[in-house]
MDAnalysis code that builds the backbone (N, CA, C; Angstrom):
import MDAnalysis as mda
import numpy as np

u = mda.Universe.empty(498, n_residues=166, atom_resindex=np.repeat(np.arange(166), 3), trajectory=True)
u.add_TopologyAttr("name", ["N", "CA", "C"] * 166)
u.add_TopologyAttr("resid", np.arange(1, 167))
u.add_TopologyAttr("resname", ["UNK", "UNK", "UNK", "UNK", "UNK", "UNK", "UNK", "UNK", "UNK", "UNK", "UNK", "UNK", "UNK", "UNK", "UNK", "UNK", "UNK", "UNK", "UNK", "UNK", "UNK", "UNK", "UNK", "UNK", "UNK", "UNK", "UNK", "UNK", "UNK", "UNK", "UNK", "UNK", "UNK", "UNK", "UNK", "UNK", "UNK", "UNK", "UNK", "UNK", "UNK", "UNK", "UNK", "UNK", "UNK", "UNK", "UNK", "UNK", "UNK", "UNK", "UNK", "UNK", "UNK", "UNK", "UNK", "UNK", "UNK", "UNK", "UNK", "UNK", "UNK", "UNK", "UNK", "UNK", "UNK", "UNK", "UNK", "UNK", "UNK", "UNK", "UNK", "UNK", "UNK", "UNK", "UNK", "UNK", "UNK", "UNK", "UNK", "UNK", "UNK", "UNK", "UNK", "UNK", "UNK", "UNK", "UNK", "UNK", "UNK", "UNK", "UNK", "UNK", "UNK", "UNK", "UNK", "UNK", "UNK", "UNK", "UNK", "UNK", "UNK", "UNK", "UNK", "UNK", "UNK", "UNK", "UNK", "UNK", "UNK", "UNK", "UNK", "UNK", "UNK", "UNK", "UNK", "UNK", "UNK", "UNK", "UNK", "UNK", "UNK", "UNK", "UNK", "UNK", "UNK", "UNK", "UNK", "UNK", "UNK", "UNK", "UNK", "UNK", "UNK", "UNK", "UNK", "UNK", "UNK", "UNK", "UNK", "UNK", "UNK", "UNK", "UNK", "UNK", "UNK", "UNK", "UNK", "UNK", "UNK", "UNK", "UNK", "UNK", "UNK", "UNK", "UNK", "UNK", "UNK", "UNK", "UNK", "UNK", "UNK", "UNK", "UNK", "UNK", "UNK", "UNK"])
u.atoms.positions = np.array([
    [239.123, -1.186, -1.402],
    [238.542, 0.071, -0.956],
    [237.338, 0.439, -1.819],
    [237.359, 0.238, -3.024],
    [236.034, 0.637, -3.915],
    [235.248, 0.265, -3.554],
    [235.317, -1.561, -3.289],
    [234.173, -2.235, -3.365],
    [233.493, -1.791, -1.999],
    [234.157, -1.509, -0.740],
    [234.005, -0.752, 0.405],
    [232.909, 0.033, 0.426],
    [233.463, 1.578, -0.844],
    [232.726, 2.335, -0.921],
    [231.339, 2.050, -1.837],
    [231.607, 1.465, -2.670],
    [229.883, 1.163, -3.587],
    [229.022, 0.476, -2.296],
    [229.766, -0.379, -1.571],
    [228.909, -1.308, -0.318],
    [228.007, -0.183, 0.640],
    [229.097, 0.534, 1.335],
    [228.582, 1.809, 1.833],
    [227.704, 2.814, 0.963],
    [228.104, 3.195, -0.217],
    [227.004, 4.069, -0.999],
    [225.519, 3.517, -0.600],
    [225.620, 2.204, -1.112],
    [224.607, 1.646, -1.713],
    [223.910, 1.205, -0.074],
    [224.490, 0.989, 0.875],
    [223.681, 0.667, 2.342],
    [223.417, 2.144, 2.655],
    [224.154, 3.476, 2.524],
    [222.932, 4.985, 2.202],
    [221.598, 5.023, 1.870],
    [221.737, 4.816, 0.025],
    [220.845, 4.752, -0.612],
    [219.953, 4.075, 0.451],
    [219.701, 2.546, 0.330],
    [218.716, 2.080, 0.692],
    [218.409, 2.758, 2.172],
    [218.790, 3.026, 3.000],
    [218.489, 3.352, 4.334],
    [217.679, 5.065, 3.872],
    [218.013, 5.672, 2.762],
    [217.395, 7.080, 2.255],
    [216.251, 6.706, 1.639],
    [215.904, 5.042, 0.902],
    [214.347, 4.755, 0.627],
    [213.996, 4.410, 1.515],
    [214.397, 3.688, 2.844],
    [213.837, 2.887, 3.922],
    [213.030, 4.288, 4.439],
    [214.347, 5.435, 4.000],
    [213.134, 6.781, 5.258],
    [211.916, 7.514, 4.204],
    [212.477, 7.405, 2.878],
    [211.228, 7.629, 2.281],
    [209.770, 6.677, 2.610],
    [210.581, 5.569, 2.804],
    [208.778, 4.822, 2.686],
    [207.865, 4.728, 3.726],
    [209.002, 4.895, 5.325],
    [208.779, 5.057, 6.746],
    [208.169, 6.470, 6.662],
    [208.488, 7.387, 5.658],
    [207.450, 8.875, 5.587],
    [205.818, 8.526, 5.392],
    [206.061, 7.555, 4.128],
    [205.155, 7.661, 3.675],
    [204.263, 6.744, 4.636],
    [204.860, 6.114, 5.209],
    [203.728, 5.030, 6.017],
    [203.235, 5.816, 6.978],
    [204.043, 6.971, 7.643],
    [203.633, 7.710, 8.755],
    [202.667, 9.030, 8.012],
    [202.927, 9.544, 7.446],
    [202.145, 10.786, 6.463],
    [200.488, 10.163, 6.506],
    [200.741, 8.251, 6.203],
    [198.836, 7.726, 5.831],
    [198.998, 7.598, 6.998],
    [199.198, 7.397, 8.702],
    [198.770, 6.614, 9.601],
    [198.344, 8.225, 10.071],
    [199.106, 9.598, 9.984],
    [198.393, 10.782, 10.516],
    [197.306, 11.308, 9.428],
    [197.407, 10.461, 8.294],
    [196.264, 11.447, 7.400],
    [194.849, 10.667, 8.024],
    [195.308, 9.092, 8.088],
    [193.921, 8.482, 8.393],
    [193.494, 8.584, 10.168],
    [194.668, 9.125, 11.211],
    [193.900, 9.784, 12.259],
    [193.257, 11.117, 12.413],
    [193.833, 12.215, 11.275],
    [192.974, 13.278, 11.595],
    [192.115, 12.925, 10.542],
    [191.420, 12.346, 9.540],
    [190.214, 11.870, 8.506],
    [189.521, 11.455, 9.931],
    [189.265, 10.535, 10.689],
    [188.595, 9.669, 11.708],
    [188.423, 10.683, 12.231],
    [189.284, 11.679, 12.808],
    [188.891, 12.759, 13.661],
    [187.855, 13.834, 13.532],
    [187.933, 13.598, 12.558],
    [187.319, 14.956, 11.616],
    [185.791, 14.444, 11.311],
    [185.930, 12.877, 11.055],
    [184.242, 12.138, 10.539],
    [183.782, 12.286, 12.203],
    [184.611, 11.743, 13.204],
    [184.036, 11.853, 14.392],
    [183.256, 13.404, 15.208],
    [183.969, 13.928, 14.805],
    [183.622, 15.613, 15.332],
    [182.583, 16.080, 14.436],
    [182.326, 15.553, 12.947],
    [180.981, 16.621, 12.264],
    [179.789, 14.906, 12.967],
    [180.095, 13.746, 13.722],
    [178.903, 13.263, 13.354],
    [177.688, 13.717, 14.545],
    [177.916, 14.485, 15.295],
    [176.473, 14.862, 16.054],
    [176.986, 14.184, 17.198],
    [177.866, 13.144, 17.787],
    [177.837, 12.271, 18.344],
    [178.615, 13.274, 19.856],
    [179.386, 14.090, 19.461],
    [180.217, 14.903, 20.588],
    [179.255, 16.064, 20.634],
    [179.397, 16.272, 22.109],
    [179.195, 17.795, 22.504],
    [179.419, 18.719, 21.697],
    [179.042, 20.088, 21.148],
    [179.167, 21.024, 20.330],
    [181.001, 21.353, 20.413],
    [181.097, 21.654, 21.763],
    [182.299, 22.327, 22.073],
    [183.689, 21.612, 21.398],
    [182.834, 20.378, 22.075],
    [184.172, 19.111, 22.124],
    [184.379, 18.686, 20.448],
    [183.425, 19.038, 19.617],
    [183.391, 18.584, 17.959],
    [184.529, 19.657, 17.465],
    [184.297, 21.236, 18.015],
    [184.427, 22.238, 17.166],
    [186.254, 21.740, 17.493],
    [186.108, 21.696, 18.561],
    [187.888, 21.562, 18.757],
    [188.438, 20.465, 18.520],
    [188.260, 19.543, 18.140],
    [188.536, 18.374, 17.407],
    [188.593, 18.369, 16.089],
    [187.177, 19.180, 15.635],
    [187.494, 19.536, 14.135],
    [188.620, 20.226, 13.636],
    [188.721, 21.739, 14.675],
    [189.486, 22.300, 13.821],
    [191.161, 21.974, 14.150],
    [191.239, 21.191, 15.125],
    [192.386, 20.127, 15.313],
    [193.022, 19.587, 14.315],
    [192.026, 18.938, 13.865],
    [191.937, 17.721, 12.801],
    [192.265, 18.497, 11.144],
    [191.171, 19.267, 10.829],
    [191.519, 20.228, 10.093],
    [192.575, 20.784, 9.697],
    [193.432, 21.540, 10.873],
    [194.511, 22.286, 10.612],
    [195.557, 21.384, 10.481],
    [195.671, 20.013, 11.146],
    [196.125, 18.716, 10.691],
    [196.728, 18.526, 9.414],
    [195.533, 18.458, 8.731],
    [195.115, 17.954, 7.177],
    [195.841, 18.669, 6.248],
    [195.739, 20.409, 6.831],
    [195.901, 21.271, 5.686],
    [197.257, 21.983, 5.849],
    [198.074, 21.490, 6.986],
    [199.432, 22.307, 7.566],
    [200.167, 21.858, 6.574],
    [200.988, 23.252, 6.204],
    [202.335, 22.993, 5.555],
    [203.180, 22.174, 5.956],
    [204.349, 21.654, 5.362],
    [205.651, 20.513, 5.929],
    [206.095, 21.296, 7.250],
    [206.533, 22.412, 7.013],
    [207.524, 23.298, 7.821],
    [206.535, 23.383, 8.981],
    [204.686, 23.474, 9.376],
    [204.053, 23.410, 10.346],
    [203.660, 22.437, 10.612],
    [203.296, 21.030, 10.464],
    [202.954, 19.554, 10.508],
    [203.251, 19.466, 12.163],
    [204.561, 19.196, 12.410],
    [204.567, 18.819, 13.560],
    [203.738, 19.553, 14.633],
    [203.533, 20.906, 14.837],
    [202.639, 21.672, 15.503],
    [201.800, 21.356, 15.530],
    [200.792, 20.981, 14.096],
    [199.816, 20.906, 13.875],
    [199.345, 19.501, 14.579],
    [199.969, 18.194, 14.026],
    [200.010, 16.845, 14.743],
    [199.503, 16.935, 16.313],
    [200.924, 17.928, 16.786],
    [200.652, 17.697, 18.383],
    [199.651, 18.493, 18.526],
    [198.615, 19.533, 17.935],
    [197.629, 19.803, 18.418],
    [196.639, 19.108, 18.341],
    [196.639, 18.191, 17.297],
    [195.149, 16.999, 16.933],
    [195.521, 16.138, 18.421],
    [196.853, 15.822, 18.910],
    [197.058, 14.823, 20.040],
    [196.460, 15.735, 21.050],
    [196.554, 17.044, 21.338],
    [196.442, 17.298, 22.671],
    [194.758, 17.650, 22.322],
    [194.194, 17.902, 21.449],
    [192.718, 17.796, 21.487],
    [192.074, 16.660, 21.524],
    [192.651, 15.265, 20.746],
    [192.357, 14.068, 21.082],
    [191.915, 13.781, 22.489],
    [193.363, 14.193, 23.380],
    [193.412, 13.762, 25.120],
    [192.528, 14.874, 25.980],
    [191.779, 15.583, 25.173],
    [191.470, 16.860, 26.290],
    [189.778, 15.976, 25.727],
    [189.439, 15.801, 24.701],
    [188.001, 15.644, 24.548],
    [187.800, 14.209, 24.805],
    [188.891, 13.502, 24.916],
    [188.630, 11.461, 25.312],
    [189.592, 11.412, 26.565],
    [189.400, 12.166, 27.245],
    [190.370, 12.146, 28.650],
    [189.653, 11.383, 29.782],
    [188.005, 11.516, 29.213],
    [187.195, 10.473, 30.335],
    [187.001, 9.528, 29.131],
    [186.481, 8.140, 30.256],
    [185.473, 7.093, 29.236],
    [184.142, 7.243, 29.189],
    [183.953, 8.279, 29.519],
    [182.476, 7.974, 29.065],
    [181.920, 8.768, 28.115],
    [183.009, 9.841, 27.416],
    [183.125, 9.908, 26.178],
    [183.475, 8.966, 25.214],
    [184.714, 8.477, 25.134],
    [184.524, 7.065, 24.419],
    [183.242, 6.124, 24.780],
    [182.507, 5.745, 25.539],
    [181.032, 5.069, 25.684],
    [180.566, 5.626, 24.940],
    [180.211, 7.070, 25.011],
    [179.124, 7.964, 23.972],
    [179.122, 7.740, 22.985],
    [180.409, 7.609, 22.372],
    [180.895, 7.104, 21.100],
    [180.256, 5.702, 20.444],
    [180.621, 4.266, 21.290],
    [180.287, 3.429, 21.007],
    [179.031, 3.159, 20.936],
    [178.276, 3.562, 22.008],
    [176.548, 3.659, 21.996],
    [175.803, 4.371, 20.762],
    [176.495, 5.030, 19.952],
    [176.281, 5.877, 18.956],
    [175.598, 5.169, 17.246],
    [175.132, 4.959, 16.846],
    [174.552, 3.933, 15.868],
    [176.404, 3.939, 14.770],
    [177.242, 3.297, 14.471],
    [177.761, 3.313, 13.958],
    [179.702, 3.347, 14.918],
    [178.813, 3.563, 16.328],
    [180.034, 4.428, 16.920],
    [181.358, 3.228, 17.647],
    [180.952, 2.199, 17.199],
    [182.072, 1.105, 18.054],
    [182.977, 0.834, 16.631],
    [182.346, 0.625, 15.833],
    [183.742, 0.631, 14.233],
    [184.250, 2.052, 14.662],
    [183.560, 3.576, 14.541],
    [184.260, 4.343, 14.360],
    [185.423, 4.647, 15.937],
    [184.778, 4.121, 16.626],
    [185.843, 4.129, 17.931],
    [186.956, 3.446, 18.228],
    [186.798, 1.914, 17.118],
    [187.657, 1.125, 16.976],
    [189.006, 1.570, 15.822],
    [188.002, 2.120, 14.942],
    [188.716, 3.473, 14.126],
    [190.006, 4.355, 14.476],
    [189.333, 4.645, 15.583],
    [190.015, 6.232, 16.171],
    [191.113, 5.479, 17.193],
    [190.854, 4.507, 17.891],
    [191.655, 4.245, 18.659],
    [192.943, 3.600, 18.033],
    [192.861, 2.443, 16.580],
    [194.155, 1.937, 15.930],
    [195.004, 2.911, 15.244],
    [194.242, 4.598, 14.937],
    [194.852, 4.974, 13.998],
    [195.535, 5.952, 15.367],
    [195.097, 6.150, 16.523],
    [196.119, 6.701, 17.787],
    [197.493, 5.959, 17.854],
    [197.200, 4.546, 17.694],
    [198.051, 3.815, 18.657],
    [198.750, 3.289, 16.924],
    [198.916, 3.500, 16.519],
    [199.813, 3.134, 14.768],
    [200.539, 4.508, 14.791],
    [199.744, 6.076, 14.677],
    [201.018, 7.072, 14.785],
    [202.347, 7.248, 15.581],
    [202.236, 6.538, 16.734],
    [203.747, 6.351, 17.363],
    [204.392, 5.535, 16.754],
    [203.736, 4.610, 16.124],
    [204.544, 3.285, 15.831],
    [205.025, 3.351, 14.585],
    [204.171, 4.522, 14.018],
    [205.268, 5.049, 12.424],
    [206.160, 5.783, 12.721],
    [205.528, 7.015, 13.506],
    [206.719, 7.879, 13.881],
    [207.774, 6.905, 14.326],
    [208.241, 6.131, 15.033],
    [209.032, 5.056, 15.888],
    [210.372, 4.977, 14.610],
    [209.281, 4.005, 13.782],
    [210.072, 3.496, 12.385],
    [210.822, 4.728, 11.567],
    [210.067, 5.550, 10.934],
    [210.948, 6.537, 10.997],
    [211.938, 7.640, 11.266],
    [211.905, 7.436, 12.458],
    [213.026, 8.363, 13.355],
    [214.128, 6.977, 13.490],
    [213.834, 6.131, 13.451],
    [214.880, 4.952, 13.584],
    [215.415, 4.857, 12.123],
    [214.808, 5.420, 11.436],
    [215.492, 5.026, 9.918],
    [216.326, 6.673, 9.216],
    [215.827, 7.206, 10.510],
    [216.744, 8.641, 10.254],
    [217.987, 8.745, 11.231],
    [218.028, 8.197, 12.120],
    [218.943, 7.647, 13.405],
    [220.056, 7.148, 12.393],
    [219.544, 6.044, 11.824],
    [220.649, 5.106, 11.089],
    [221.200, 6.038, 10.127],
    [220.504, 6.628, 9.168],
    [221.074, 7.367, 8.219],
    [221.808, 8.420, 8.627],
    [221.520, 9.007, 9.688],
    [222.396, 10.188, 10.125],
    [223.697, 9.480, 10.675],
    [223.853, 8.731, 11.648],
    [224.711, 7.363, 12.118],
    [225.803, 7.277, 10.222],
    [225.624, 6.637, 9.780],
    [226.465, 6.617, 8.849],
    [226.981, 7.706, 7.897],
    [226.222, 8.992, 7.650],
    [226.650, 9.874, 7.126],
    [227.713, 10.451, 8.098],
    [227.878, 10.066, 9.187],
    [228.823, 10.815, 10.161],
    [230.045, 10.454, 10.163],
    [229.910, 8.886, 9.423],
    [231.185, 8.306, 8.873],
    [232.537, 9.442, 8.296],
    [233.680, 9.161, 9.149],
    [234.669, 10.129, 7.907],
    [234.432, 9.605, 7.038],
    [234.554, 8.408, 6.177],
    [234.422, 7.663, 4.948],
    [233.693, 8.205, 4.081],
    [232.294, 8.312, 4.546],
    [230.949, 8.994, 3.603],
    [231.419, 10.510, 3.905],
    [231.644, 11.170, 4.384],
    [232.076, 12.670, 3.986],
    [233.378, 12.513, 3.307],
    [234.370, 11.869, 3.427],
    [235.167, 12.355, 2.290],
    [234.907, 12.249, 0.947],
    [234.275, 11.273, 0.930],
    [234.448, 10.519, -0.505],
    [233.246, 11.398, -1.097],
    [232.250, 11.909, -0.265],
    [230.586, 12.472, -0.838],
    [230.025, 11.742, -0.605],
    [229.790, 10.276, -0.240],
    [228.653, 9.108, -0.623],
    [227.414, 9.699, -0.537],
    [227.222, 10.330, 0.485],
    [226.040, 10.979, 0.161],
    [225.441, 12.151, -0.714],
    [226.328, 12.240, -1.388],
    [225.695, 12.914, -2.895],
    [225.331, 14.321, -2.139],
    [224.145, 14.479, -2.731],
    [223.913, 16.249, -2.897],
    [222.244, 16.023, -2.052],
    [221.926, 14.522, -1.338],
    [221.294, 14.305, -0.604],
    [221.096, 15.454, 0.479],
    [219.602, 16.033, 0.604],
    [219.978, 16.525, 2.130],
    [219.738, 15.323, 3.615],
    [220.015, 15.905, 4.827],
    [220.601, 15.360, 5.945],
    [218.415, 15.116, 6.306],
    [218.557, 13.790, 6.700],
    [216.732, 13.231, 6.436],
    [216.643, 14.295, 8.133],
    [215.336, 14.134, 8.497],
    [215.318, 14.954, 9.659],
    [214.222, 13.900, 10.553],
    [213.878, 13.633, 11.934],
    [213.325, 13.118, 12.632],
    [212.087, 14.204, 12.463],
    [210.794, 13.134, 12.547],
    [209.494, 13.912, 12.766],
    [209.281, 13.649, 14.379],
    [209.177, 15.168, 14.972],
    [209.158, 15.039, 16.381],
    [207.568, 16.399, 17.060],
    [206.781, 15.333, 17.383],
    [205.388, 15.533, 17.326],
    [204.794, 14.969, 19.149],
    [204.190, 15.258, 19.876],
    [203.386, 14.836, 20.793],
    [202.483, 13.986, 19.905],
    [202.662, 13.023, 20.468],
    [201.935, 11.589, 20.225],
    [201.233, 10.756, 20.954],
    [201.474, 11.091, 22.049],
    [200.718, 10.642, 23.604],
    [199.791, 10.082, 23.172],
    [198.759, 9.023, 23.580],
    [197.313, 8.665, 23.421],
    [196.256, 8.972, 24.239],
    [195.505, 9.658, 24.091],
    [194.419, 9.298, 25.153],
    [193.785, 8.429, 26.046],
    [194.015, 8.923, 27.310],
    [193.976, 8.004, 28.281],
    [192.759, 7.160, 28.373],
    [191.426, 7.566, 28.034],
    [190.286, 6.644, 27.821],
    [190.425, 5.828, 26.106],
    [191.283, 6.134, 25.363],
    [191.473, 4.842, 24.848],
    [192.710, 3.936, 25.116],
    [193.436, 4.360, 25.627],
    [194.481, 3.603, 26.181],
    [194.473, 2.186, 26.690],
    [193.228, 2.047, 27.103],
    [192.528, 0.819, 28.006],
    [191.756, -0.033, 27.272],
    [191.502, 0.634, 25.654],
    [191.086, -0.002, 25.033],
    [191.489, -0.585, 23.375],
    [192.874, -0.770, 23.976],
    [193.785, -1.612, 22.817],
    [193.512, -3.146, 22.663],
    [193.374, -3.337, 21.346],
    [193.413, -4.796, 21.639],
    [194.805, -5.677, 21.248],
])
């Protein structure tokens, strides 16, 4: 039975760094889509309108508390899809002296935020999954740990880059 429980402790633990590091991979894949967002909207390259709301998208992004993040996220997504909802905003983009890296930019760091979010809600799935164990509540295994939480955000991509995954 001990060896049971150190086995189980210790498959916790690691599944509680697996979600730390799945944070951290997702925290850089939204810091480096609203950064892109944000270089894209001050470069001259968008319509006035379409910059200001992207910026301050992107912006409020950057600077949201933990407890507001997810709000904030799904507003950089739904300004993403409202200002690249045609292609010929993304064209504008690429035609732009600089604008096919930065479009190539904007489009990997769209299509990588689901795919962190993904990893980490799967590594909070599991951890919640075994803390539910009677085993790990009687005994404590999980310590004085709190319960990890799923980051749950609109993530959608924009439909004019959608078409342009490689």
């Amino acid at each position: 039975m001990g060896i049971y429980l150190s086995w189980t402790a210790g498959r916790l633990d690691r599944l509680h760094a697996r979600i730390d590091a799945a944070r951290a991979a997702l925290d850089a894949q939204l810091l480096r889509r609203a950064s892109v967002a944000q270089e894209l909207a001050t470069s001259g390259v968008l319509d006035p309108a379409a910059s200001i709301v992207l910026y301050e998208a992107a912006h409020s992004a950057r600077q949201a508390e933990e407890e507001q993040r997810e709000v904030a996220e799904s507003d950089l997504s739904q300004a993403l899809r409202a200002v690249f909802a045609e292609t010929a905003q993304v064209e504008a983009v690429r035609e732009a002296p600089g604008g096919e890296e930065t479009a190539g930019e904007l489009s990997a760091a769209v299509f990588r935020v689901p795919m962190a979010r993904r990893f980490h809600n799967d590594a909070v799935r599991a951890a919640r999954a075994l803390r539910r164990h009677r085993t790990v509540r009687w005994f404590r295994l999980a310590g004085h740990a709190p319960s990890p939480l799923a980051f749950e955000m609109d993530d959608e991509p924009p439909a004019a880059l959608a078409d342009r995954t490689k």
